[in-house]
ROVO-740572 format. One record per atom (N, C-alpha, C, CB): z, x, y. Coordinates in steps of 0.001 Angstrom, whole numbers, plus 524288, in hexadecimal, padded with zeros to 5 digits. Glycine has a CB too. Layout:
N
ZXY
...
This chain:
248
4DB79E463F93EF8
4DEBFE422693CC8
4E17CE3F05940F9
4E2B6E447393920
4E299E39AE940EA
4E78BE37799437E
4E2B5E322394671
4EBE3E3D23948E5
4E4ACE30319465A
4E284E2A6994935
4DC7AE2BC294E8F
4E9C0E274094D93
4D970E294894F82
4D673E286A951BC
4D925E25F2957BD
4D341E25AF94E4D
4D7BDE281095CB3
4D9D0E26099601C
4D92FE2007961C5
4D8C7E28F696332
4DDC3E1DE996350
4DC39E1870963EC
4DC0AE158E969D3
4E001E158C9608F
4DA52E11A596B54
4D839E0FF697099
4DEDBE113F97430
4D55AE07F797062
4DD73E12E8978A8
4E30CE159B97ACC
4E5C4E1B6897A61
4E6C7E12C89787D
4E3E1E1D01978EA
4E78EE224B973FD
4E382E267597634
4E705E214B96A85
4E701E2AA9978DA
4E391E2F1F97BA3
4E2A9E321A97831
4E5A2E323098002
4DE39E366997770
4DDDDE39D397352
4DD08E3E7197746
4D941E388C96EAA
4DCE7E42F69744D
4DC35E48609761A
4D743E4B7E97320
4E1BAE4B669750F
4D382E4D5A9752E
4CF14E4FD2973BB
4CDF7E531B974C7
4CC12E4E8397419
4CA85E5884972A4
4C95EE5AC1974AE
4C22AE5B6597508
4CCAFE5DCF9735C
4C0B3E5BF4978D6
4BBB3E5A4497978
4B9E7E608D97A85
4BAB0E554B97E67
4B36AE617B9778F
4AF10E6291977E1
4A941E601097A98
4AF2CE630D97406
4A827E608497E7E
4A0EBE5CAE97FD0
49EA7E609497FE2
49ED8E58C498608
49A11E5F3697EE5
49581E641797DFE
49020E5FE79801B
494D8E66F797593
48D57E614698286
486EDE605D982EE
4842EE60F197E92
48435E63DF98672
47FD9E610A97E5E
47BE1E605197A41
478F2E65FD978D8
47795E5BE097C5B
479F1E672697D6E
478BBE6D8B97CA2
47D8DE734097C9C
474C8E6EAA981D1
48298E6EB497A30
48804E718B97999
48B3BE74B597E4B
48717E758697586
48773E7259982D2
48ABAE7429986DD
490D8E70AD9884A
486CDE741698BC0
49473E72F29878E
498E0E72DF9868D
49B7EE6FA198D28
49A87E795598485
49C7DE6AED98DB5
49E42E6663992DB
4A247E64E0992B4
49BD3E617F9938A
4A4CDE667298F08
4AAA0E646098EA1
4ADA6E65D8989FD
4AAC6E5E8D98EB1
4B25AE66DF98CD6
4B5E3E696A988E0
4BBA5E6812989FC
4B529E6F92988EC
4BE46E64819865E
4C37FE61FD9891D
4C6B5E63AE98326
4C32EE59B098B60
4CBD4E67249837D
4CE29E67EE97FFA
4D32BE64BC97F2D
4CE8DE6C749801D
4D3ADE60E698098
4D7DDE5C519809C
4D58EE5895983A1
4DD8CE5D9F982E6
4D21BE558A98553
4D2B7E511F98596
4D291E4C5598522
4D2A7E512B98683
4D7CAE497398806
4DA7BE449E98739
4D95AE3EC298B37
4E033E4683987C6
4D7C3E3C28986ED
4D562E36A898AFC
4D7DCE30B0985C5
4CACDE371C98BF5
4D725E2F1F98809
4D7C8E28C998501
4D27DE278298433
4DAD4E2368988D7
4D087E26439801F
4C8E3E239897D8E
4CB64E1CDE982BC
4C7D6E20C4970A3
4C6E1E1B1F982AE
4C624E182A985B4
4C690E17EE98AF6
4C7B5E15D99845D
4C9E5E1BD198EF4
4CABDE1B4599402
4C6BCE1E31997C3
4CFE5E1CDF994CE
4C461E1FE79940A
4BF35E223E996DC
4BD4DE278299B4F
4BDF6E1E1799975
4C315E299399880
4C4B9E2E08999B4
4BF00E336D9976B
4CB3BE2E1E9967E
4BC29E33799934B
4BA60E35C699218
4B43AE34AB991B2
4BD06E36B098F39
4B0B4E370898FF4
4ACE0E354198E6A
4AAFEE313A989A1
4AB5FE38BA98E53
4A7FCE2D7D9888A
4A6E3E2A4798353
4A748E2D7C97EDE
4A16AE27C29831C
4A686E300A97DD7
4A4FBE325F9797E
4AB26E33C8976CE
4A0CAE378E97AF2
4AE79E33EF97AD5
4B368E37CA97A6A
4B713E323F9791B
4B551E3C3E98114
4B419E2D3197CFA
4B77EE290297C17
4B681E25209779A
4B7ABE265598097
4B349E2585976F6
4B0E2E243F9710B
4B208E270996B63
4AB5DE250E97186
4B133E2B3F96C57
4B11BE2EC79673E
4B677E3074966D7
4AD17E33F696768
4BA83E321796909
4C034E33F696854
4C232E308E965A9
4C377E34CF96CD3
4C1B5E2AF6966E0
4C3E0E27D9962A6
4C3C7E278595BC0
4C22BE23F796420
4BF49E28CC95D32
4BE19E28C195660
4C0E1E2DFC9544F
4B697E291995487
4C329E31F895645
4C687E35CD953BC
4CB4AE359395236
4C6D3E3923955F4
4CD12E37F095058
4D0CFE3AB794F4C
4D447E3F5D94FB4
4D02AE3A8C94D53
4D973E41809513A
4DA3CE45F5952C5
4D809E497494F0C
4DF25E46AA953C9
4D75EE4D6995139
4D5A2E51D694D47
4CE6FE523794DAC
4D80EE4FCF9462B
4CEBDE4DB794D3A
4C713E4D6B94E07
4C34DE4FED95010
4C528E4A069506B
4BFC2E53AB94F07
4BA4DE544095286
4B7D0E4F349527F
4B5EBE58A195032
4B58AE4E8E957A9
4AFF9E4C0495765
4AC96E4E5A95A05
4AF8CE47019590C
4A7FBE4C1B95894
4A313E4D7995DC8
4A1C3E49FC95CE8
49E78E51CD95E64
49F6CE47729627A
49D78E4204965F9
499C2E442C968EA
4A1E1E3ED896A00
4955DE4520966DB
48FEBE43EA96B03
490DDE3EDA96DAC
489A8E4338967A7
49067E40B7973D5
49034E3B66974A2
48ACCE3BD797887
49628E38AB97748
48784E3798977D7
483E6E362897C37
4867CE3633981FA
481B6E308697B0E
4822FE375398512
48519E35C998A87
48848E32F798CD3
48344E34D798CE1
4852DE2D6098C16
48ACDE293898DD1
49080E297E98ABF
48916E22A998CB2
48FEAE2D9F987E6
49634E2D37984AF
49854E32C59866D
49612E2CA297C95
49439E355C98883
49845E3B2298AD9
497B3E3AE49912B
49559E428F98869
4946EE3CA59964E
49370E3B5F99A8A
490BFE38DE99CC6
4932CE3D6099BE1
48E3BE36A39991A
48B56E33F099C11
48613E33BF99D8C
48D0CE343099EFC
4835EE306C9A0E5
47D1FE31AE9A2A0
47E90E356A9A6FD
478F0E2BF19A4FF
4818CE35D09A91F
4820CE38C19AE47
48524E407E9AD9F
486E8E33CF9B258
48668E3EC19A91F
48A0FE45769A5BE
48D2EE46D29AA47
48538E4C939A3C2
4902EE49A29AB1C
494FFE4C7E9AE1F
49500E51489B110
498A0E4DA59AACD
4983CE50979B42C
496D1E54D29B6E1
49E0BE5AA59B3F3
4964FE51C79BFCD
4A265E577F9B238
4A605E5A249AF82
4A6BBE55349AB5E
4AB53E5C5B9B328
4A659E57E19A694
4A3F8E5D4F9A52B
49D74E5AD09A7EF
4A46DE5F6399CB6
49B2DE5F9B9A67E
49455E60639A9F6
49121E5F5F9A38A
49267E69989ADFC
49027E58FA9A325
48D01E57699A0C1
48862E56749A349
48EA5E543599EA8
48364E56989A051
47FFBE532F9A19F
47E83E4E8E9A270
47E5AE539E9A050
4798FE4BDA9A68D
479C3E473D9A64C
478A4E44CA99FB3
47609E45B49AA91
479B3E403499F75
4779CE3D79998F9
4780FE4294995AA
46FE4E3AA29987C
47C2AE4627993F7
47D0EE48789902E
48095E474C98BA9
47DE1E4BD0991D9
47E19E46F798729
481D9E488098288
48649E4B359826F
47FBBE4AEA97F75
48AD2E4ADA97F56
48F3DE4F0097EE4
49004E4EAB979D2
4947DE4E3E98215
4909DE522D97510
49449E554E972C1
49A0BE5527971B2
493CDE5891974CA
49E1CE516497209
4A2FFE52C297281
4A4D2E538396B66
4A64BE4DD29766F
4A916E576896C71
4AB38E5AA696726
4B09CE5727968A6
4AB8EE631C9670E
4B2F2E5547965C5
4B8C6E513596754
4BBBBE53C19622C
4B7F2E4858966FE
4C0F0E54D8965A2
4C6C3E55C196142
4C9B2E5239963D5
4CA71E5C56960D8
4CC4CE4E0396033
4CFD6E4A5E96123
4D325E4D2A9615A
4D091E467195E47
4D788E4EC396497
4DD1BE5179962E9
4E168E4ECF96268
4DED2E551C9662F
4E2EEE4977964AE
4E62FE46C996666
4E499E4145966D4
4E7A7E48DD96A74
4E848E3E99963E8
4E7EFE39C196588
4EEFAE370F968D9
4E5ACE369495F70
4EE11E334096CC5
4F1BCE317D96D7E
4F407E2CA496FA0
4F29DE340796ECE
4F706E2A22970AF
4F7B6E24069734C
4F785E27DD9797A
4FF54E1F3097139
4F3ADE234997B7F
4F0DAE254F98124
4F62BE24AF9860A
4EA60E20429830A
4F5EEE27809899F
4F886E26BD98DF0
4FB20E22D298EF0
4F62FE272399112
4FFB6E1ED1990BC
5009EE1AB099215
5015EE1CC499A2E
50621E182A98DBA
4FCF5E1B2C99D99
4FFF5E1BC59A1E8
5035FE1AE09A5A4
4FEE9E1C119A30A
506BDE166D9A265
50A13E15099A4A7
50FA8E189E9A52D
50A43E10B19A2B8
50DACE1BF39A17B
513E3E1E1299EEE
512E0E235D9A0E0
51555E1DD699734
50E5CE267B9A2E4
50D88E29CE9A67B
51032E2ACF9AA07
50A65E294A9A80B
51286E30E39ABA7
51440E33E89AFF9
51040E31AD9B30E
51490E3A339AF89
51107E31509B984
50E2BE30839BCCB
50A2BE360E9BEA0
511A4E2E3D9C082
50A68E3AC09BB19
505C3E3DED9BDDD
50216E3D4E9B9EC
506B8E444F9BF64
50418E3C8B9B565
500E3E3B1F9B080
4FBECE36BE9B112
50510E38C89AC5F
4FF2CE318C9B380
4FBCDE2D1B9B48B
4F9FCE2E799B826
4FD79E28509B515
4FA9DE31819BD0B
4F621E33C09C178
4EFEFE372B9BD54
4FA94E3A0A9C66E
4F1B6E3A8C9BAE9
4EE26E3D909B83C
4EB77E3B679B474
4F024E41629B668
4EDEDE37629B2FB
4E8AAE33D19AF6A
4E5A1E30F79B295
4EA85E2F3A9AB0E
4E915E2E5C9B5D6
4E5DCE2B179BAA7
4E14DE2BFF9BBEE
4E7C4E2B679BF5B
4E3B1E30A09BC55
4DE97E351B9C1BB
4DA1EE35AD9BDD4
4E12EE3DE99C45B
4DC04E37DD9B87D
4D781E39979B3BC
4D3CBE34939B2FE
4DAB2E3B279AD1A
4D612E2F859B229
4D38DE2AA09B23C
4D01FE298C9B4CF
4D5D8E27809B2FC
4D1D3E29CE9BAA4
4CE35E28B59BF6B
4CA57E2CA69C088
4D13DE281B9C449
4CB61E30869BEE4
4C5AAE36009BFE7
4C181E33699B9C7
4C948E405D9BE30
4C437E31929B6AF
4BFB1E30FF9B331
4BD82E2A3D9B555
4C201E31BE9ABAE
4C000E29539B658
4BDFCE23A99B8F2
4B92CE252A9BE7A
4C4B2E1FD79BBF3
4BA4AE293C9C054
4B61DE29EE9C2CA
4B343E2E8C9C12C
4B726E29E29C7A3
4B299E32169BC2B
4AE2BE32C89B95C
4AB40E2EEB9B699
4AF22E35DF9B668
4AD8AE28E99B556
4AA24E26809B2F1
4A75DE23419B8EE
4AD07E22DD9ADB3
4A9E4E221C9BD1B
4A711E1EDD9C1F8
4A15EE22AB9C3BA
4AC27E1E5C9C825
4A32FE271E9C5DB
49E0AE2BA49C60C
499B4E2B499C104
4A0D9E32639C5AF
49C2AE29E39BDCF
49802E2A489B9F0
49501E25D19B8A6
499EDE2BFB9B57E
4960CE200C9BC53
49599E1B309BCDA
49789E17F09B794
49038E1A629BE61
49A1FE184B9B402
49E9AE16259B162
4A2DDE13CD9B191
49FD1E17FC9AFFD
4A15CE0EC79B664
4A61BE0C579B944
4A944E09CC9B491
4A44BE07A49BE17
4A85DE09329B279
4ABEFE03F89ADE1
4B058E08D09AB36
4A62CDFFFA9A6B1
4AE1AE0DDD9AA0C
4B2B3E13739A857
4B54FE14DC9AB76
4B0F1E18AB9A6E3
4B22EE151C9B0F4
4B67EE17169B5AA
4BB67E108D9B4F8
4B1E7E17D89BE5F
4BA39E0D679B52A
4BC30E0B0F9B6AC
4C02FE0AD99B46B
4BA4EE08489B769
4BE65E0C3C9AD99
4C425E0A5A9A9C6
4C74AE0FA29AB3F
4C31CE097B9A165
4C4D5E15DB9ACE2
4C9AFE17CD9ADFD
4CB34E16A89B366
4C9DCE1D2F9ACF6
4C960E168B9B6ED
4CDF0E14239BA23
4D116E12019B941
4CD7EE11D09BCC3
4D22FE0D0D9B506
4D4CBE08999B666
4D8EFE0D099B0A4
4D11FE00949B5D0
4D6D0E0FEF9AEA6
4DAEBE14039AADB
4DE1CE17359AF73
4D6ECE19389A636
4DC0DE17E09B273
4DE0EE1C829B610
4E3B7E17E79B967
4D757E1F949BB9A
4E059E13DD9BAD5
4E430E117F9BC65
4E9F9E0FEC9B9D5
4E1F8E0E309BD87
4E873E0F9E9B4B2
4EB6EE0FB79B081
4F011E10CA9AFFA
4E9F3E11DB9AE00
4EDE7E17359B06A
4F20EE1BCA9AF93
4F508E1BBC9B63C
4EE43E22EA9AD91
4F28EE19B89BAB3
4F54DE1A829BEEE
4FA52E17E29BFEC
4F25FE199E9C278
4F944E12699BD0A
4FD3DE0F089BEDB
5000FE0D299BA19
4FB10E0A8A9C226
50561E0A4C9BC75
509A8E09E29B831
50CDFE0EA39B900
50761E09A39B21A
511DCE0ADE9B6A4
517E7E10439B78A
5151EE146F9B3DC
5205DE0E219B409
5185BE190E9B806
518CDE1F089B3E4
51E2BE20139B1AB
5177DE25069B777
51EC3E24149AD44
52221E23059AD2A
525ADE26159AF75
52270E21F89A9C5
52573E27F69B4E9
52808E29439B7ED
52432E277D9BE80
52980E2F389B607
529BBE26BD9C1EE
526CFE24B89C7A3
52221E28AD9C7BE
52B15E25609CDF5
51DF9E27F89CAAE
51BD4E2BF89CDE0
51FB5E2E1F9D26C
516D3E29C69D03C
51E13E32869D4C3
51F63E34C69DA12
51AC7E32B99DDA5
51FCDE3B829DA01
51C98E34559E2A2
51A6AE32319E857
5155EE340E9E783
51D3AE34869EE3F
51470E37AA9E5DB
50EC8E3AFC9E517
50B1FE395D9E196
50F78E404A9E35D
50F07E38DF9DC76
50CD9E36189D77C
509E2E2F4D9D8C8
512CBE35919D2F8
50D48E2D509DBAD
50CD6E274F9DB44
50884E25CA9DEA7
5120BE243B9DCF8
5076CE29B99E497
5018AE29FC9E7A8
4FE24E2BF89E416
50114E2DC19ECEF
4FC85E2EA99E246
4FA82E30B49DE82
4F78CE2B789DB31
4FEEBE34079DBB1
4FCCEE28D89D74B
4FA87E26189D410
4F7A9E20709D6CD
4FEA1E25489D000
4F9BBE1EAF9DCF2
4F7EDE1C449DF87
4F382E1C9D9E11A
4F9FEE1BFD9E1D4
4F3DAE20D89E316
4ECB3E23489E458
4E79AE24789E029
4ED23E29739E6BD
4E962E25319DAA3
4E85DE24169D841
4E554E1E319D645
4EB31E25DE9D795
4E9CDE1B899D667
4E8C0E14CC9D517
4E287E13FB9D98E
4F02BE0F7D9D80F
4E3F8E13469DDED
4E117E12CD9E179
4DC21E15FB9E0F0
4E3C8E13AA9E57E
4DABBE1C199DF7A
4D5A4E1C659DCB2
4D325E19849D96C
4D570E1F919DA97
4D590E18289D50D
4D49AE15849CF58
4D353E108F9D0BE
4D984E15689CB23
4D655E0BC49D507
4D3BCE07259D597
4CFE8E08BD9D9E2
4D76CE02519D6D7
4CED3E0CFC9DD70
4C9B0E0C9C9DD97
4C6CAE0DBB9DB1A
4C839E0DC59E00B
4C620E0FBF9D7CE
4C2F6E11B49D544
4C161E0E1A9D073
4C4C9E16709D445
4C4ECE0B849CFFC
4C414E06419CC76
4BF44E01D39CEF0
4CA79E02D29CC58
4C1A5E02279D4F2
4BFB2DFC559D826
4BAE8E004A9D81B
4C308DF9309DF4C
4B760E05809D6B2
4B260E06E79D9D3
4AF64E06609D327
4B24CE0E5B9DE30
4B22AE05929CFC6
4B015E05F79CB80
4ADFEE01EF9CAE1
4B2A2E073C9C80A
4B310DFCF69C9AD
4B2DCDF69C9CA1A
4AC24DF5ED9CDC2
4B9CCDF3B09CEB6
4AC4ADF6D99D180
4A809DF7919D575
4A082DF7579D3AC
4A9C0DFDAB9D7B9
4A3ACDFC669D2B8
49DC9DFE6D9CE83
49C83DFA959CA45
49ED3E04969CAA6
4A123DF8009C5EC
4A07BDF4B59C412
49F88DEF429C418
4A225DF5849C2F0
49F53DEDE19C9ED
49D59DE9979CA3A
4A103DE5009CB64
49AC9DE9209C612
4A700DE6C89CC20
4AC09DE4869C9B0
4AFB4DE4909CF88
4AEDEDE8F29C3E3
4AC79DE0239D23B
4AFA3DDF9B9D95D
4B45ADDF099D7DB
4AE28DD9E19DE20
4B583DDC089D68F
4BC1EDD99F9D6CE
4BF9BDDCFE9D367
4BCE3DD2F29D436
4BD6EDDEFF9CF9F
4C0E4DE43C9CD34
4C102DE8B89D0E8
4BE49DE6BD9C79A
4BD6ADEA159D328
4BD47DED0B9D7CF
4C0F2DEC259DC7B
4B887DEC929D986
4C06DDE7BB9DD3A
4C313DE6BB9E30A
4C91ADE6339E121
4C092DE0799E6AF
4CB02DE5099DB9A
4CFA8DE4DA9DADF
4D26FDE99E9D978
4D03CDE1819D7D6
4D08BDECEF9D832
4D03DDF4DC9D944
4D0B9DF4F69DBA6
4CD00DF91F9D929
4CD76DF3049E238
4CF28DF6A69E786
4D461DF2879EA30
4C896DF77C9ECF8
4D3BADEEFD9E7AC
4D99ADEC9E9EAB5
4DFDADEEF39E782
4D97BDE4609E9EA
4DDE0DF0CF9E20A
4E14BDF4A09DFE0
4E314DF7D39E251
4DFD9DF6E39DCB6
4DF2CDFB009E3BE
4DF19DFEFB9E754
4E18DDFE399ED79
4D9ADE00469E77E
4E086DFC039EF3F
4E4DADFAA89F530
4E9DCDF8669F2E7
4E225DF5329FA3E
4EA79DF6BB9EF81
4F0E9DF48E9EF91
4F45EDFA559ECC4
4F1D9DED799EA72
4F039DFF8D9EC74
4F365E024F9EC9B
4F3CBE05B09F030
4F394E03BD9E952
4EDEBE055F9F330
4EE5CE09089F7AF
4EA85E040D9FCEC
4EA7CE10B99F5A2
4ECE9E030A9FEE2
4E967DFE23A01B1
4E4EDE010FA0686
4EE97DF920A057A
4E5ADE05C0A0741
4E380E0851A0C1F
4E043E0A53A0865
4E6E6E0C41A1050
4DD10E0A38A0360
4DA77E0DF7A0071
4D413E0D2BA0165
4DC41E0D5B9FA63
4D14BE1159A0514
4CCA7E101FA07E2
4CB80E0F04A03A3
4C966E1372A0B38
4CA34E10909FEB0
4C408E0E6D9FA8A
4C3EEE09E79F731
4C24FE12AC9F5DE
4C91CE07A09F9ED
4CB6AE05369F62B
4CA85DFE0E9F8F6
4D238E082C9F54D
4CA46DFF8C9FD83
4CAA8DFAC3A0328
4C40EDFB01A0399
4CEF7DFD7EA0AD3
4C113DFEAEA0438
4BA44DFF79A02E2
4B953DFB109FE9E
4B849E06729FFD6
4BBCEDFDB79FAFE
4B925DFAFB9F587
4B8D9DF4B19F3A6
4BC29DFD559F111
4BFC6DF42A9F8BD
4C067DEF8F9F889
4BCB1DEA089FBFF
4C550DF0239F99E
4BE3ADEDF1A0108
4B90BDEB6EA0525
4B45FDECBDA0364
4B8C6DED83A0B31
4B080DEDE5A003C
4AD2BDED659FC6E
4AC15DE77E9FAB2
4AF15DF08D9F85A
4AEF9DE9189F5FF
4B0ABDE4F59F39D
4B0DBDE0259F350
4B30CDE5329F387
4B43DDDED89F845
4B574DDA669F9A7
4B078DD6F09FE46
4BB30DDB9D9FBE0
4ADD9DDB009FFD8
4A8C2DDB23A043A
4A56EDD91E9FDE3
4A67BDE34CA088A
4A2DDDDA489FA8F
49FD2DDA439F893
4A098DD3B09F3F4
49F9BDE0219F6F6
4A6BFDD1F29F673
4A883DCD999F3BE
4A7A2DC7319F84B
4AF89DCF6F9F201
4A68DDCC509FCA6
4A6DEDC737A0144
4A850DC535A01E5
4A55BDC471A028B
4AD59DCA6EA02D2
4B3BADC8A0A0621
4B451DCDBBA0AAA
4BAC6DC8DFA0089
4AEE5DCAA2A0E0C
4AF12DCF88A138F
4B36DDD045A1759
4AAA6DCE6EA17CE
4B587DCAE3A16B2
4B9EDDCB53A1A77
4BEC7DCEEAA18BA
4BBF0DC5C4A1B83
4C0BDDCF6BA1350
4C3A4DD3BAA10B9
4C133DD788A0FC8
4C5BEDD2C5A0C8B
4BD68DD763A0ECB
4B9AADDDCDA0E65
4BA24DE0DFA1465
4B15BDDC76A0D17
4B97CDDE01A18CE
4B896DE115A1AED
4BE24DE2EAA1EEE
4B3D0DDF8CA1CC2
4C1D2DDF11A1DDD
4C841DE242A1FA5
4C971DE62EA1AC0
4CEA4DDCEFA201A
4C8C2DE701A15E3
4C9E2DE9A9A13FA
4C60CDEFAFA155B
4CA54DE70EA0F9D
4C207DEFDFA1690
4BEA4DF416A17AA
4BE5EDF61CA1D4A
4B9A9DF298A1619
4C120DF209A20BE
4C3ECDF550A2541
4C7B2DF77AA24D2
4C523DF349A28FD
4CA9CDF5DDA2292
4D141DF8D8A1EE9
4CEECDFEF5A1DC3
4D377DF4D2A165A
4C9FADFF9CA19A8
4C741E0349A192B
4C6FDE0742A1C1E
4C3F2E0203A18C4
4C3D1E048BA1F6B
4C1C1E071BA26F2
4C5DAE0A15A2969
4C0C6E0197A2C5F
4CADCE0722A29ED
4CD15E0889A2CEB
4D093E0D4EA2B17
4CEF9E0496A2EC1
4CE8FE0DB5A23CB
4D110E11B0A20C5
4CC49E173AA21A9
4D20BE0F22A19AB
4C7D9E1554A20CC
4C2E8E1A1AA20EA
4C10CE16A8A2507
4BE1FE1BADA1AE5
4C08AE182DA2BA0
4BE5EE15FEA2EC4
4B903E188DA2E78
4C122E15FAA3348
4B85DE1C8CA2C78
4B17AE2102A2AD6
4AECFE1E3EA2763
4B1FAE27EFA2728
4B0C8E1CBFA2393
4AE92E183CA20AF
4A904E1696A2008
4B097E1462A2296
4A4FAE17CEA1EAC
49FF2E15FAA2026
49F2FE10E6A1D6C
49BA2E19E5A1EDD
4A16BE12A2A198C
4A129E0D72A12F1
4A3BDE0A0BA1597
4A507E0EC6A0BA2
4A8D7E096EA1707
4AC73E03D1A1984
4A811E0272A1F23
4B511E0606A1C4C
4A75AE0584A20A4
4A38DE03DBA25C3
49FC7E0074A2527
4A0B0E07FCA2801
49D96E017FA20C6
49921E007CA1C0F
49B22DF9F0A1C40
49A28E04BBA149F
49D5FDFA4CA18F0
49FB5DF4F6A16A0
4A0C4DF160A195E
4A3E2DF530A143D
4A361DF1E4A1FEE
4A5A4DEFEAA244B
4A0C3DEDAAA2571
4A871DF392A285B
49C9FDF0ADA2734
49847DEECDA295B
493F8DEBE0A26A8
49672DF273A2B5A
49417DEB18A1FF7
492B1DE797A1D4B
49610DE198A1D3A
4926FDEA34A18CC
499C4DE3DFA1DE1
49F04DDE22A1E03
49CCCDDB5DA23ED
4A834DE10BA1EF5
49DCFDDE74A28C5
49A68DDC07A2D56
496CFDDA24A2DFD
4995EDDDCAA2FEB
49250DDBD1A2ABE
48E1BDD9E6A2A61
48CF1DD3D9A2918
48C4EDDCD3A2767
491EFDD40BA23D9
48F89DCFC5A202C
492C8DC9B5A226B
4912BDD198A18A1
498DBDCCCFA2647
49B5DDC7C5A2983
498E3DC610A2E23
4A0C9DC8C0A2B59
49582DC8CBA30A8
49261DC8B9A35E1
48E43DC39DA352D
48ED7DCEFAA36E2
4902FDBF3CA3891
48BD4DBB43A3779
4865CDBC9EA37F8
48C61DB710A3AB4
481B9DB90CA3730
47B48DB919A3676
47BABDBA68A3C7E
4773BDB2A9A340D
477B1DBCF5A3EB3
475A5DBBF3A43EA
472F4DB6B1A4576
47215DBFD8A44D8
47596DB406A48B7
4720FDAF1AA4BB8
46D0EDAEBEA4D10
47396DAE08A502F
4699FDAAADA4AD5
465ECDAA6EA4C30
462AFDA725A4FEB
4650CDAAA9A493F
């Protein structure tokens, strides 16, 4: 009984997956995600909605709605396998606001965000990684409702600075320069010395044919990882391409 969850509104589940031959892959006795943020698998983000607390379901879902063509390594699915899930709605509720978050709280969603943002990148699902990142980022920034501490506030900094890279390598994959390059300049105006972040940028900006800023920003690099093979890499393509024709 009681209302169907609505767009925003976290629910609580308890999950059953099973294989096709009832070998038993997953077993979660509470858990809690928001449908749409892509926190879970399709099947889980699709089908939870249509319940109600109190509810069983079962959701066969085809592959692309449980792991995928590639299946998992936790839980240890197969490649292109079917799943089985047994669903108890237990809980419905108005979802998180992270603004109004303790600062270890918004670290621990952060962090939860960005690890699933890079189970969906490994799994080449840049457009999912991407939306949780920019969730993870979410929960990082904006008042708490208490200061952070000195520990807390590097933390959520170092943080930020994963998430827009990890944004600008996604953007990347997608095809999306200038969303990219505006990630890694995210990224230095919070940490300006951030090697992957000054790479990605001298990249970037090299591949926009703006060698003369590409390539002070990728000595900045150098002089951060002078071992560097990749910035070495890049330096000596940038030389190449400013080096006049040979005379004939």
């Amino acid at each position: 009984g009681g209302p169907r969850p609505l767009p925003g509104q976290e629910v609580s589940v308890k999950v059953l997956g099973a294989l096709e031959d009832g070998g038993l892959v997953e077993r979660d006795p509470r858990l809690i995600f928001v449908p749409g943020h892509g926190d879970v698998v399709q099947a889980l983000e699709l089908g939870v909605p249509t319940m109600q607390p109190g509810e069983v379901s079962f959701f066969l879902a085809a592959f692309p709605y449980a792991y995928g063509r590639p299946g998992s390594r936790e839980p240890d699915v197969p490649p292109e396998a079917p799943l089985l899930f047994e669903v108890t709605l237990l809980e419905v509720r108005d979802g998180p606001d992270p603004q109004l978050l303790p600062p270890a709280v918004r670290l621990r969603l952060g962090s939860q965000r960005r690890e699933r943002g890079n189970f969906h990148f490994a799994r080449g699902d840049f457009a999912a990684a991407l939306r949780s990142y920019r969730l993870s980022l979410r929960a990082l920034d904006g008042p708490a409702t208490a200061p952070p501490g000195p520990e807390e506030e590097e933390e959520l900094r170092e943080q930020r600075v994963k998430c827009l890279n990890n944004c600008a390598a996604a953007e990347m994959k997608l095809g999306r320069a200038e969303e990219a390059l505006a990630a890694c300049e995210a990224a230095l105006r919070i940490s300006p010395d951030n090697g992957r972040a000054l790479l990605r940028r001298g990249q970037l900006l090299a591949e926009q044919g703006r060698d003369a800023e590409a390539a002070l920003v990728l000595r900045r690099a150098l002089e951060l990882d002078p071992a560097s093979k990749v910035i070495h890499t890049e330096l000596s393509r940038l030389a190449k391409r400013q080096s006049p024709p040979p005379s004939t």
